[in-house]
N, CA, C and O atoms as a CHARMM CRD file, in Angstrom:
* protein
*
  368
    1    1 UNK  N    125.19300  87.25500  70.23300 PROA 1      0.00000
    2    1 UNK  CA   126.18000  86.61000  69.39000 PROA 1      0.00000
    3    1 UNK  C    125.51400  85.46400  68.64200 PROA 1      0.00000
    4    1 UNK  O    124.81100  84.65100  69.24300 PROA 1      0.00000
    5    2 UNK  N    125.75100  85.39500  67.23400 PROA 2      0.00000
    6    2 UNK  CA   124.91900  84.06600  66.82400 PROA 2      0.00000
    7    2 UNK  C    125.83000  83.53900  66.40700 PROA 2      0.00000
    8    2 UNK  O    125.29300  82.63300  65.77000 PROA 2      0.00000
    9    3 UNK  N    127.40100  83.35600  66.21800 PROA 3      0.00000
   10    3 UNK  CA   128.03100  82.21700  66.12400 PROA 3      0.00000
   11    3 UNK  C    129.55400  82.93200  66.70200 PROA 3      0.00000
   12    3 UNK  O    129.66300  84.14500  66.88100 PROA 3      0.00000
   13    4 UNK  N    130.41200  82.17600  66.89100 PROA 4      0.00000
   14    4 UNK  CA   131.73800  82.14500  67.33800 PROA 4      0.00000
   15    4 UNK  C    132.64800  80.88000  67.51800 PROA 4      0.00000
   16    4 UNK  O    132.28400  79.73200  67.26500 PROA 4      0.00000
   17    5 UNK  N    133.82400  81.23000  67.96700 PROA 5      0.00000
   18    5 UNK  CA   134.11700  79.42300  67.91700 PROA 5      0.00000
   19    5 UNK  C    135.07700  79.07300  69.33900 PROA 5      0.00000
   20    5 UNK  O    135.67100  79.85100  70.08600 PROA 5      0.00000
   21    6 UNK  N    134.98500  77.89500  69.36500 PROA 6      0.00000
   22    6 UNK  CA   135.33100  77.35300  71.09200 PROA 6      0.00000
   23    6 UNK  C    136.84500  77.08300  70.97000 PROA 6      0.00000
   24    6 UNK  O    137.19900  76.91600  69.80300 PROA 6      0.00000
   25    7 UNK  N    137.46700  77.03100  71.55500 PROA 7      0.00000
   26    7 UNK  CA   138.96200  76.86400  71.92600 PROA 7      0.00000
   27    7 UNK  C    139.55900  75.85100  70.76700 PROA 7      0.00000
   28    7 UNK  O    140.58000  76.00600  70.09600 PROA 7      0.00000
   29    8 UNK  N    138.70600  74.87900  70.74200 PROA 8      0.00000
   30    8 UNK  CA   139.06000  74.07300  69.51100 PROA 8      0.00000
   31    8 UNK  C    139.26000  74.06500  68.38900 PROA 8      0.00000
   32    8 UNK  O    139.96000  73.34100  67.68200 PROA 8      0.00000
   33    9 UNK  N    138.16300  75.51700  68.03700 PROA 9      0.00000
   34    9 UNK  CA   138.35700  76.18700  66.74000 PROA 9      0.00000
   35    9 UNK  C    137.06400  75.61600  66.18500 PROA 9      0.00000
   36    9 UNK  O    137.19700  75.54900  64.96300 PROA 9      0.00000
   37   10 UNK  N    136.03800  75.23700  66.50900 PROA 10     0.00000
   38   10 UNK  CA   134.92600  74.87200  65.92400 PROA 10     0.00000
   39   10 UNK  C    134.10500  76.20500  65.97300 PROA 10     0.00000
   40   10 UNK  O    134.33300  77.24700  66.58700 PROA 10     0.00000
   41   11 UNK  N    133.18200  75.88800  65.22400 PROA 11     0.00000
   42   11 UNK  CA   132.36800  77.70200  65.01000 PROA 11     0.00000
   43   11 UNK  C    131.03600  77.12000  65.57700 PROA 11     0.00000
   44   11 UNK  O    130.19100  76.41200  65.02900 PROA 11     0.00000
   45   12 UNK  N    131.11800  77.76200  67.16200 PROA 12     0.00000
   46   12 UNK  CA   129.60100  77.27100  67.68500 PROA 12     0.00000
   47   12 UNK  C    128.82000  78.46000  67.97400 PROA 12     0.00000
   48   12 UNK  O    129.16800  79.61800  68.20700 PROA 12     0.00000
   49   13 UNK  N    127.33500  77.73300  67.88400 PROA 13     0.00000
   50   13 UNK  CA   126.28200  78.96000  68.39700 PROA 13     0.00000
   51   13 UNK  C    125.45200  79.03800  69.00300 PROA 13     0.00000
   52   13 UNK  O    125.08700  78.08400  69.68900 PROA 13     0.00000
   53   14 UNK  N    124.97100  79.92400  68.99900 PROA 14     0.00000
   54   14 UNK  CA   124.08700  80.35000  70.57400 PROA 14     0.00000
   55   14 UNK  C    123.37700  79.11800  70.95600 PROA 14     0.00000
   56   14 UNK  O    123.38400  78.60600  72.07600 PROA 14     0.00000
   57   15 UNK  N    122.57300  78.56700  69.57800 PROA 15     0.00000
   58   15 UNK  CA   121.46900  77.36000  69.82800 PROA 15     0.00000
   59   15 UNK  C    122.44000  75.78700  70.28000 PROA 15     0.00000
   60   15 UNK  O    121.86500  74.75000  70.61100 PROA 15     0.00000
   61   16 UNK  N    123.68900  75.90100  70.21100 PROA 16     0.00000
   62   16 UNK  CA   124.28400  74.50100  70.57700 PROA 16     0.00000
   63   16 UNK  C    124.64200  73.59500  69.84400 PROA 16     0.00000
   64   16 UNK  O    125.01600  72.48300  70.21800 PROA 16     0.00000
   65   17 UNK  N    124.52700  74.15400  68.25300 PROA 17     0.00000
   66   17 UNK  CA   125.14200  73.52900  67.39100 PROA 17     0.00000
   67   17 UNK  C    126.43400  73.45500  67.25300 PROA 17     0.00000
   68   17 UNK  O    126.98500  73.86800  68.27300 PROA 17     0.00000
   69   18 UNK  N    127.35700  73.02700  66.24100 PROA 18     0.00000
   70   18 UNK  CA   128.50400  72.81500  66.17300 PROA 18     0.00000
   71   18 UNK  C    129.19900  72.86000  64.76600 PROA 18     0.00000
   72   18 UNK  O    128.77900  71.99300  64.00000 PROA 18     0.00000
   73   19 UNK  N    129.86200  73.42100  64.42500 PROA 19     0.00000
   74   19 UNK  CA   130.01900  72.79600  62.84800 PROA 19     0.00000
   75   19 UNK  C    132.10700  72.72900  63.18200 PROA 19     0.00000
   76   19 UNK  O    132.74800  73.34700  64.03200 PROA 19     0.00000
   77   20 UNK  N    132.51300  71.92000  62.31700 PROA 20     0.00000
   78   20 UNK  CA   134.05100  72.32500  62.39600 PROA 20     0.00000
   79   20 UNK  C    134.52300  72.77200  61.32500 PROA 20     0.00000
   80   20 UNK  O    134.31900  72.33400  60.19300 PROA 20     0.00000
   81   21 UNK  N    135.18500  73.68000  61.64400 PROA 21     0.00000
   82   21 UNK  CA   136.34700  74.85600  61.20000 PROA 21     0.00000
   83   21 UNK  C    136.05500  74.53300  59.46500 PROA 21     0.00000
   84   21 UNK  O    135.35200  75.12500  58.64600 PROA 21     0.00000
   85   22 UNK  N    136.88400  73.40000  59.35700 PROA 22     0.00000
   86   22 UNK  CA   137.32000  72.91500  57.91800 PROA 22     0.00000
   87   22 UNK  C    135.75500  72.63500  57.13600 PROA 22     0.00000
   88   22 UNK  O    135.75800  72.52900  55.91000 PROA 22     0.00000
   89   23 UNK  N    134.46200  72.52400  57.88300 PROA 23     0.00000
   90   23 UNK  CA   133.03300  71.97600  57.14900 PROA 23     0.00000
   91   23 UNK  C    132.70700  73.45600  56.59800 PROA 23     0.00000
   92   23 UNK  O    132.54100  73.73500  55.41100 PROA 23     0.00000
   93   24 UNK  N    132.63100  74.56900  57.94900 PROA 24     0.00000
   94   24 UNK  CA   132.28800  75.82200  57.85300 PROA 24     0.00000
   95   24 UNK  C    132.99000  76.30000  56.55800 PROA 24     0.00000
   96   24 UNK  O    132.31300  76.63900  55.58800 PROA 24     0.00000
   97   25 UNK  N    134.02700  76.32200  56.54100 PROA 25     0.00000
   98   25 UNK  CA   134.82400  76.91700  55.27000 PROA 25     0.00000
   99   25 UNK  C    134.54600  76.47100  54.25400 PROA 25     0.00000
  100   25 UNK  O    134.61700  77.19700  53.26200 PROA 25     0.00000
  101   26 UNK  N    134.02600  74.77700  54.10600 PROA 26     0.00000
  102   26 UNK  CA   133.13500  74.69200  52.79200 PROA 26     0.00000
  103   26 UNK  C    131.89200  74.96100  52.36300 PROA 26     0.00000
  104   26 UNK  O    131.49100  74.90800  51.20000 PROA 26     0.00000
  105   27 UNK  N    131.16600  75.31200  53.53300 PROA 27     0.00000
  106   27 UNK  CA   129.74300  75.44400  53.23700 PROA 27     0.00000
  107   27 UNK  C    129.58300  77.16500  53.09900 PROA 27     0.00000
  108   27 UNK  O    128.65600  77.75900  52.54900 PROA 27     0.00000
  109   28 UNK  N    130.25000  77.49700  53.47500 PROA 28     0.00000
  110   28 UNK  CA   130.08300  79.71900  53.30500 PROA 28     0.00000
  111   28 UNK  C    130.55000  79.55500  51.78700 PROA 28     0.00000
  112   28 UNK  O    129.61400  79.86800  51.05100 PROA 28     0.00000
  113   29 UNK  N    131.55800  79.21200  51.15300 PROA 29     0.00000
  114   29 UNK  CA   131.26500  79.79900  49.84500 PROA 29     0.00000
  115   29 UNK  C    129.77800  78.52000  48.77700 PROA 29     0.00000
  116   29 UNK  O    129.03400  78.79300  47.83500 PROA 29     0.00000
  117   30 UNK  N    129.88800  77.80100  49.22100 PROA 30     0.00000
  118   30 UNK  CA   128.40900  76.97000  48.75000 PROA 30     0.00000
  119   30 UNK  C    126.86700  77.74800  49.04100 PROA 30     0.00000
  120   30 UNK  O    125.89800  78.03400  48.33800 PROA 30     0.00000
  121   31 UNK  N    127.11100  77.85500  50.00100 PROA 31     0.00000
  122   31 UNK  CA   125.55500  79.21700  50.52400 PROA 31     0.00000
  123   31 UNK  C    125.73600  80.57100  49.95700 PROA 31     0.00000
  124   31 UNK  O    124.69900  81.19500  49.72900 PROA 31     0.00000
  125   32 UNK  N    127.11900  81.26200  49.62900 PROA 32     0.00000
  126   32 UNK  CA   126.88800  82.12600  48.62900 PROA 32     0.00000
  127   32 UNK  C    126.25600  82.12700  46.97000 PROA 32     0.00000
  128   32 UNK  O    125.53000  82.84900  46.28700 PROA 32     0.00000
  129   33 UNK  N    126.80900  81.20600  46.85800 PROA 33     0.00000
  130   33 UNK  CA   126.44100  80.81200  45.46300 PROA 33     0.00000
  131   33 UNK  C    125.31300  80.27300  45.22000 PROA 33     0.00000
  132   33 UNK  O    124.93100  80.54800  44.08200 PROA 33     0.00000
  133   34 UNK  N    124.50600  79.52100  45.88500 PROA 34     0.00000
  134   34 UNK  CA   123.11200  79.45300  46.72500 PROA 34     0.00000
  135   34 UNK  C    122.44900  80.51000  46.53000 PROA 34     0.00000
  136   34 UNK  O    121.70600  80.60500  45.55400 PROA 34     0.00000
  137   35 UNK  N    122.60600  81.56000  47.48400 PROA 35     0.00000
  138   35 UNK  CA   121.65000  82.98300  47.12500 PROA 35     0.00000
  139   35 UNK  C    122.14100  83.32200  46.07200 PROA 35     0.00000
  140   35 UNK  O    121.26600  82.77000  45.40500 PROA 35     0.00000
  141   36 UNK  N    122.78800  83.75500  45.32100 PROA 36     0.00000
  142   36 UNK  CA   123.07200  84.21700  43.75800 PROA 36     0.00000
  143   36 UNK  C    122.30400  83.77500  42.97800 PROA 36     0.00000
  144   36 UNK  O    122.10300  84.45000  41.96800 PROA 36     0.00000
  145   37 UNK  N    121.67800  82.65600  43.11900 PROA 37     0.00000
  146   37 UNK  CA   120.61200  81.37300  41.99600 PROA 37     0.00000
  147   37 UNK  C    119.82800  80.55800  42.93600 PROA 37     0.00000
  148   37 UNK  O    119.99400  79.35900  43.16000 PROA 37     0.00000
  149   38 UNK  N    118.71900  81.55700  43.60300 PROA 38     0.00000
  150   38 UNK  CA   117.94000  80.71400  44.00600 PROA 38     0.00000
  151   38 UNK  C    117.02900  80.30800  43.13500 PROA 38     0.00000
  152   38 UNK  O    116.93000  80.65700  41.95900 PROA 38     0.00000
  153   39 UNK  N    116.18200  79.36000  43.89200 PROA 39     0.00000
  154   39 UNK  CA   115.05200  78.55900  42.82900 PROA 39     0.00000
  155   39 UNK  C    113.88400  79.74200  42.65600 PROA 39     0.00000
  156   39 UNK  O    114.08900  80.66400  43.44700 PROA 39     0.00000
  157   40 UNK  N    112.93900  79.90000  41.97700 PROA 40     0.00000
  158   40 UNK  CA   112.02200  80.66900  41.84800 PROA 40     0.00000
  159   40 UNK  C    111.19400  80.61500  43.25800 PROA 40     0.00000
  160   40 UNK  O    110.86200  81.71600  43.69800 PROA 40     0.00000
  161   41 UNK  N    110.84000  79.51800  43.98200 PROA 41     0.00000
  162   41 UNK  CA   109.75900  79.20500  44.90100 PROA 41     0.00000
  163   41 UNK  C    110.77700  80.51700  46.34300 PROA 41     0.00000
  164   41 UNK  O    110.29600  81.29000  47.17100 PROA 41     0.00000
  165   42 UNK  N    112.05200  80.22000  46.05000 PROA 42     0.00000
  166   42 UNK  CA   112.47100  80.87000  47.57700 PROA 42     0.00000
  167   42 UNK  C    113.08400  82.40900  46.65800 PROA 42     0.00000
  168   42 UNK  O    113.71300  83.24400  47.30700 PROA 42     0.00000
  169   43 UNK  N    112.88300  82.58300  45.50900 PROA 43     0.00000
  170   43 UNK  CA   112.98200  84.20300  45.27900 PROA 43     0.00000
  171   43 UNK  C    111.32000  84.61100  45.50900 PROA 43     0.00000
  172   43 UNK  O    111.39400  85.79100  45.84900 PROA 43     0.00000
  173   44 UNK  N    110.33700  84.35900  45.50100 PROA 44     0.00000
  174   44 UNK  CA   109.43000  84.56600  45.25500 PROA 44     0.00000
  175   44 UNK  C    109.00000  84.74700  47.53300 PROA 44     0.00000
  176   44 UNK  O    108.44900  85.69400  48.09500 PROA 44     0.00000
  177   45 UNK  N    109.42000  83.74500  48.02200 PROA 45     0.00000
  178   45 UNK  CA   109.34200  84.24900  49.23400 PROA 45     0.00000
  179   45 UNK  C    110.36800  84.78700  49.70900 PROA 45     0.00000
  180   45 UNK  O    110.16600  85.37000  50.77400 PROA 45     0.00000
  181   46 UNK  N    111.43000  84.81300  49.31100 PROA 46     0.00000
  182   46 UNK  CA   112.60400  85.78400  50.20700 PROA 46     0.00000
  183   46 UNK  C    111.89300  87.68200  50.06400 PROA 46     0.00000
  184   46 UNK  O    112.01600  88.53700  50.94000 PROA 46     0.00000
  185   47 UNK  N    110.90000  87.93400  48.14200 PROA 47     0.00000
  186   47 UNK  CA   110.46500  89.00100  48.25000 PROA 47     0.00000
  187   47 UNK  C    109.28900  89.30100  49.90000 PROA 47     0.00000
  188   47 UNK  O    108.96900  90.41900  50.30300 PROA 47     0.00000
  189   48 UNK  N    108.92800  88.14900  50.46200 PROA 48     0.00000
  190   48 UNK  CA   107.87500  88.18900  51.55700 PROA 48     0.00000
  191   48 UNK  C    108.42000  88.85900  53.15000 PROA 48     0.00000
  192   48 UNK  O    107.91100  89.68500  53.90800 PROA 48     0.00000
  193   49 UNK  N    109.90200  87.91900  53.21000 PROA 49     0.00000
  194   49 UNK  CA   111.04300  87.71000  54.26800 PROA 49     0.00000
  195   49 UNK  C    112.01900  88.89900  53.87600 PROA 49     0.00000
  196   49 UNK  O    112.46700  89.43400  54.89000 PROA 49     0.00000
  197   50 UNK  N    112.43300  89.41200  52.80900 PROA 50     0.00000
  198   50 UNK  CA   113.59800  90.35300  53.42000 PROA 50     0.00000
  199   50 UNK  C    113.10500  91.46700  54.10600 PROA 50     0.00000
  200   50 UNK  O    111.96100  91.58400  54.54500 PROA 50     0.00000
  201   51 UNK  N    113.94100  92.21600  54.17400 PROA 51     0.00000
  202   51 UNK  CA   113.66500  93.59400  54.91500 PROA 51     0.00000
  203   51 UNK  C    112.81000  93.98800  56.10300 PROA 51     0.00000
  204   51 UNK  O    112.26000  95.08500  56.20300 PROA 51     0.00000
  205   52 UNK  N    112.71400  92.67800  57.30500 PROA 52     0.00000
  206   52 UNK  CA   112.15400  92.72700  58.32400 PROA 52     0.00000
  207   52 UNK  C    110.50000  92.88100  57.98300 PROA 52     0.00000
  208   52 UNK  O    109.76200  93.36100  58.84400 PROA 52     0.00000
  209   53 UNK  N    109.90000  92.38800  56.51100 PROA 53     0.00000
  210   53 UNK  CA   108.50200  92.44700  56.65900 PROA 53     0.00000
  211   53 UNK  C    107.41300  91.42500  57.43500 PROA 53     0.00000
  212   53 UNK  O    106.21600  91.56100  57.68800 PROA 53     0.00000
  213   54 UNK  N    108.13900  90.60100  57.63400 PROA 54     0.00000
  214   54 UNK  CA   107.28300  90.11000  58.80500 PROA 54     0.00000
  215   54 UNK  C    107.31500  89.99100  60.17500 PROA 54     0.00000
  216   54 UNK  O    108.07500  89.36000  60.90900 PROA 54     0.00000
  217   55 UNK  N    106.19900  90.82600  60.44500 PROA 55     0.00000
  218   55 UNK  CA   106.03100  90.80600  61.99200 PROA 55     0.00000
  219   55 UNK  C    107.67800  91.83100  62.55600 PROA 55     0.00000
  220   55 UNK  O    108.02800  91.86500  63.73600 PROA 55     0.00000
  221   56 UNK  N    108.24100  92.35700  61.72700 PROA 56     0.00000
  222   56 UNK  CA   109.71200  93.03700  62.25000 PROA 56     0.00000
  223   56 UNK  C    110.63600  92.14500  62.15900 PROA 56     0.00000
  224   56 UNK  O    111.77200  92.61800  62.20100 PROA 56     0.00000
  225   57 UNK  N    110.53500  90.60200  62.00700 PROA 57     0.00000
  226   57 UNK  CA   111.35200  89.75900  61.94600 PROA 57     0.00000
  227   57 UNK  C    112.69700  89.69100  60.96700 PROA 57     0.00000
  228   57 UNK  O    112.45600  90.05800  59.81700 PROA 57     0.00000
  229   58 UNK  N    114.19600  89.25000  61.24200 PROA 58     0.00000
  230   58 UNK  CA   115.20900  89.51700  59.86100 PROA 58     0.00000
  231   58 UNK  C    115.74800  88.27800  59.64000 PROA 58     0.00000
  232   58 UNK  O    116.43000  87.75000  60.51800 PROA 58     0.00000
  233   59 UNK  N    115.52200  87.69000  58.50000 PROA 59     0.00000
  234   59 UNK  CA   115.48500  86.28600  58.40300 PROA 59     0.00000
  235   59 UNK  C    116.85600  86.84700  57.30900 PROA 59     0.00000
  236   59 UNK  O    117.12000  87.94900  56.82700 PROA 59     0.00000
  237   60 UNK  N    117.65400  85.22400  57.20400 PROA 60     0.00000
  238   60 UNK  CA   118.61400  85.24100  56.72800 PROA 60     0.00000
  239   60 UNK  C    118.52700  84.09700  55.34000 PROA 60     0.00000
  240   60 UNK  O    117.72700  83.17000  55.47000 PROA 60     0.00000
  241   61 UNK  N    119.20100  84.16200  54.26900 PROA 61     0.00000
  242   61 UNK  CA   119.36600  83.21100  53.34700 PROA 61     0.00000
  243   61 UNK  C    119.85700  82.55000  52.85700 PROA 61     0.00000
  244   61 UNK  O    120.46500  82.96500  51.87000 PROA 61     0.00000
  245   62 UNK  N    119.94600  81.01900  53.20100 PROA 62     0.00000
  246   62 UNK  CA   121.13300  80.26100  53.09200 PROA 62     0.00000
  247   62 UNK  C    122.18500  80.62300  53.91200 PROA 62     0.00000
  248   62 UNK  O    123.32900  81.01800  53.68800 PROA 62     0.00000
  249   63 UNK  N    121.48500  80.38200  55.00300 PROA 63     0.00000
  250   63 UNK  CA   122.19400  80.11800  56.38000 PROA 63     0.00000
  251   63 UNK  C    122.71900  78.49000  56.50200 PROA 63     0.00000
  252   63 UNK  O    121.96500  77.55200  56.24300 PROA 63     0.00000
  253   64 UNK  N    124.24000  78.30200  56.97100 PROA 64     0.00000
  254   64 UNK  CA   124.83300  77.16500  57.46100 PROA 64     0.00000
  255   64 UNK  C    124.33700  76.88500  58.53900 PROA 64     0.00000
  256   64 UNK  O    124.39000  77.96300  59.13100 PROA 64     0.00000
  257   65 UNK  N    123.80000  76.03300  59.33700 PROA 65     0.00000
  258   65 UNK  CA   123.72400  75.37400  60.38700 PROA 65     0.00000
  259   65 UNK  C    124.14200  73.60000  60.60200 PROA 65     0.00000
  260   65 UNK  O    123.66800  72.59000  60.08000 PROA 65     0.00000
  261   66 UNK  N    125.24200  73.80700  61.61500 PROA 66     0.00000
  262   66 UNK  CA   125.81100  72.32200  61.18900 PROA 66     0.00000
  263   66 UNK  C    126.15900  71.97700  59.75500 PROA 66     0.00000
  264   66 UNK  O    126.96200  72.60200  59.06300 PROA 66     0.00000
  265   67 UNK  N    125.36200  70.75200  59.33100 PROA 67     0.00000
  266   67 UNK  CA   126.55000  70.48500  58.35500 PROA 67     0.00000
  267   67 UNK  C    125.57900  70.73500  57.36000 PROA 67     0.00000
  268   67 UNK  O    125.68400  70.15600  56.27900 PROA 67     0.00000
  269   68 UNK  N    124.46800  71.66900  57.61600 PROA 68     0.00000
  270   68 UNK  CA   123.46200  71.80700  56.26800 PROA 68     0.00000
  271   68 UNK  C    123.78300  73.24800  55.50100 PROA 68     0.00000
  272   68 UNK  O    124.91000  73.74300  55.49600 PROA 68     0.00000
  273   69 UNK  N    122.74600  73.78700  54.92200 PROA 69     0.00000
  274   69 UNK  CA   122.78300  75.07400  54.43300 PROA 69     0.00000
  275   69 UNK  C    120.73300  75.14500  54.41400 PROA 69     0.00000
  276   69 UNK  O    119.87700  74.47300  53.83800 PROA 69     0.00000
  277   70 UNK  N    120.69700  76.15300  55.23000 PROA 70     0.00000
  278   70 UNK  CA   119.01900  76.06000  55.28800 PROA 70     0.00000
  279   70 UNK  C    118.51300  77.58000  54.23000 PROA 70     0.00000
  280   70 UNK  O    119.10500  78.59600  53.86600 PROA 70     0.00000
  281   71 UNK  N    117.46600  77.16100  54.08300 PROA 71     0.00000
  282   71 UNK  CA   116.85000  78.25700  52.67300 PROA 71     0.00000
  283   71 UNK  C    116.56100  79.51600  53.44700 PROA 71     0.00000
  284   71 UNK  O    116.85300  80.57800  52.89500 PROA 71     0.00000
  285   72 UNK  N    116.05300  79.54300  54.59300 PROA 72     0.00000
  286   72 UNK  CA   115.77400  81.20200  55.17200 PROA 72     0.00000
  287   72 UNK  C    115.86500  80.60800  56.96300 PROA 72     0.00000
  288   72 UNK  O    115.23800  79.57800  57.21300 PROA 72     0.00000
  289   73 UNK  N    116.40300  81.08200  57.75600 PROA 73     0.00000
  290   73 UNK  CA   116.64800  81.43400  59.20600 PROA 73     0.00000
  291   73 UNK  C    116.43800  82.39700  59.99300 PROA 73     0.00000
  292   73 UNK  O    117.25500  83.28400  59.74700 PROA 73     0.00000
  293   74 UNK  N    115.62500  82.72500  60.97400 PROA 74     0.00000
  294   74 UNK  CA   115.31100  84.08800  61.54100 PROA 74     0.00000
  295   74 UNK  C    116.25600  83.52300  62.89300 PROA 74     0.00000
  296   74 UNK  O    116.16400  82.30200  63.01700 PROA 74     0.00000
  297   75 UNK  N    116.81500  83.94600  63.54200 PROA 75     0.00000
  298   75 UNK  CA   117.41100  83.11100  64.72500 PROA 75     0.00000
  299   75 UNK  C    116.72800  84.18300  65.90900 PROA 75     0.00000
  300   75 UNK  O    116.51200  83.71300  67.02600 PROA 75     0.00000
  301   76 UNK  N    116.48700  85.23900  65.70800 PROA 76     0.00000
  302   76 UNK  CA   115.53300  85.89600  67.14600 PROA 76     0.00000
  303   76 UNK  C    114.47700  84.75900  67.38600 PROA 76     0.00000
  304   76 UNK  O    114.15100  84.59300  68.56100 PROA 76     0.00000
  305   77 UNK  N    113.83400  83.86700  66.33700 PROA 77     0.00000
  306   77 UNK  CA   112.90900  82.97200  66.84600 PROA 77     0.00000
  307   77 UNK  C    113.22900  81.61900  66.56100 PROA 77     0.00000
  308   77 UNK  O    112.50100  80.68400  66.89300 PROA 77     0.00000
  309   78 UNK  N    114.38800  81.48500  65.90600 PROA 78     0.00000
  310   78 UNK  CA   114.96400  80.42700  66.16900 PROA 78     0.00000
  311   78 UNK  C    114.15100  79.52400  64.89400 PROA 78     0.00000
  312   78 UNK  O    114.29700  78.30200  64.93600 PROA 78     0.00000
  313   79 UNK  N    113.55500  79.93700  64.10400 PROA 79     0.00000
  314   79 UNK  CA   112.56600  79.26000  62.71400 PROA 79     0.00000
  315   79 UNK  C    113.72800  79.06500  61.75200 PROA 79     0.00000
  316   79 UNK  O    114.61600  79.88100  61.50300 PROA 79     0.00000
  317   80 UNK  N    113.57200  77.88000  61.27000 PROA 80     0.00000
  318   80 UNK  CA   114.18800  77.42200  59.61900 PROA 80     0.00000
  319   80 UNK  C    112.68700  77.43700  58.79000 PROA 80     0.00000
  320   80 UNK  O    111.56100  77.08200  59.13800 PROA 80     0.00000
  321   81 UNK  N    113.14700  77.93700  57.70900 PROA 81     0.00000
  322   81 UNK  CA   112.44300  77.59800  56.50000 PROA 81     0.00000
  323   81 UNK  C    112.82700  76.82500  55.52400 PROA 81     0.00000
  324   81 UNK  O    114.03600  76.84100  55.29100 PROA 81     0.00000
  325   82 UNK  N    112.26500  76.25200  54.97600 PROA 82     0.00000
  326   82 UNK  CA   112.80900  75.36100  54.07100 PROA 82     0.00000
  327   82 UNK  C    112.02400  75.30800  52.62700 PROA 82     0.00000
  328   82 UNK  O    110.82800  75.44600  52.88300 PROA 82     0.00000
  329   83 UNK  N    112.10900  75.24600  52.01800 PROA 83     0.00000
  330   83 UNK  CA   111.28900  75.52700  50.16700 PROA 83     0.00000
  331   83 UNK  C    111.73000  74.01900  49.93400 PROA 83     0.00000
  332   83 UNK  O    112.70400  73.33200  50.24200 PROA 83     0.00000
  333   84 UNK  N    110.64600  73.85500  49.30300 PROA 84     0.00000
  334   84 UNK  CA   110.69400  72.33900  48.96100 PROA 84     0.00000
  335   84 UNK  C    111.39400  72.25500  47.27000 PROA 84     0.00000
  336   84 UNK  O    111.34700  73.11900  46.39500 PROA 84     0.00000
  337   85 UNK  N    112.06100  70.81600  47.22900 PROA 85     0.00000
  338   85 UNK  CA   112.19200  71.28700  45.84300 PROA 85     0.00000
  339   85 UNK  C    113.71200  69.96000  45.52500 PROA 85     0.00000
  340   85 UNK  O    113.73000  69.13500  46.43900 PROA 85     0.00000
  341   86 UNK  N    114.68700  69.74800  44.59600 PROA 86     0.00000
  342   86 UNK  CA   115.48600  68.90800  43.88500 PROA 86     0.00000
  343   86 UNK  C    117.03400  69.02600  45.03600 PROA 86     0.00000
  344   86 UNK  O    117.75300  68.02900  44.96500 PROA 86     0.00000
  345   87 UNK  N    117.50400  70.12300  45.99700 PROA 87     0.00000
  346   87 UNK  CA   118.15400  70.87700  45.90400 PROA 87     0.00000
  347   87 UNK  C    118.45700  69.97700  47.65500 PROA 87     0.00000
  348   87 UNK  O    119.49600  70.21200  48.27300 PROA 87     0.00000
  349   88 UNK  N    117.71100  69.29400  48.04600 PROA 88     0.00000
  350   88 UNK  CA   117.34700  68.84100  49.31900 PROA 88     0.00000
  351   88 UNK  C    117.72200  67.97100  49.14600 PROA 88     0.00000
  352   88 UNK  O    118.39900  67.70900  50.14000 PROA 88     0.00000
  353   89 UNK  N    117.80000  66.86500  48.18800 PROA 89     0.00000
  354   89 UNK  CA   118.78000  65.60300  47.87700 PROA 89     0.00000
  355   89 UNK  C    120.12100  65.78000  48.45300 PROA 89     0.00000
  356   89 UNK  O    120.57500  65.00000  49.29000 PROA 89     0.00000
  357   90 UNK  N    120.78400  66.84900  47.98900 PROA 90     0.00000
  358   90 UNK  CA   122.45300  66.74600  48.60000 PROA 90     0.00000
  359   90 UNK  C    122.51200  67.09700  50.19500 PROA 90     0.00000
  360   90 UNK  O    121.84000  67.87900  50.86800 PROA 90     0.00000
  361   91 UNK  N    123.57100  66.21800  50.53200 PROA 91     0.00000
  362   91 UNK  CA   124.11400  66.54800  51.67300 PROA 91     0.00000
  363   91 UNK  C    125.69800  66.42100  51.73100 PROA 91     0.00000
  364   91 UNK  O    126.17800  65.48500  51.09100 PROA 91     0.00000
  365   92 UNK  N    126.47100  67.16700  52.35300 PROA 92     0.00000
  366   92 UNK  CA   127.73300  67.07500  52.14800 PROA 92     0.00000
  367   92 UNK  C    128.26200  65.80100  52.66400 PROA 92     0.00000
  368   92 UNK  O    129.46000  65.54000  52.55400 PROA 92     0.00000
């Protein structure tokens, strides 16, 4: 299971994070729109990362964790990636 939510209604996951209900619901349509227009640096490695080409690994894009939105996530190993770049300034 990599996320679900606790009695409270918070959406928690395997690793022990936390996000609440009302953050989650803003940050899933923000991380869609995210992958729709990524920057060149993370289209250029997502061609490296999709389709299990490394090592078998399935990394994800613009994954929510807590109250962020991270650029690529494999959670079998538990790795964030991050692309450097203007886009890292915001935080909600």
């Amino acid at each position: 299971m990599i996320s679900g939510r606790t009695r409270d209604g918070e959406v928690k996951t395997d690793y022990g994070w936390y996000t609440s209900p009302c953050l989650w619901e803003k940050l899933k349509p923000l991380a869609r729109e995210m992958r729709r227009a990524p920057t060149l640096a993370e289209e250029v490695l997502w061609q490296h990362l999709r389709n299990s080409q490394m090592g078998g690994f399935k990394f994800r894009r613009q994954h929510p964790i807590d109250r962020f939105i991270v650029d690529f996530y494999c959670f079998k190993i538990r790795l964030v990636i991050e692309v450097d770049g203007p886009v890292h300034q915001y935080t909600p």
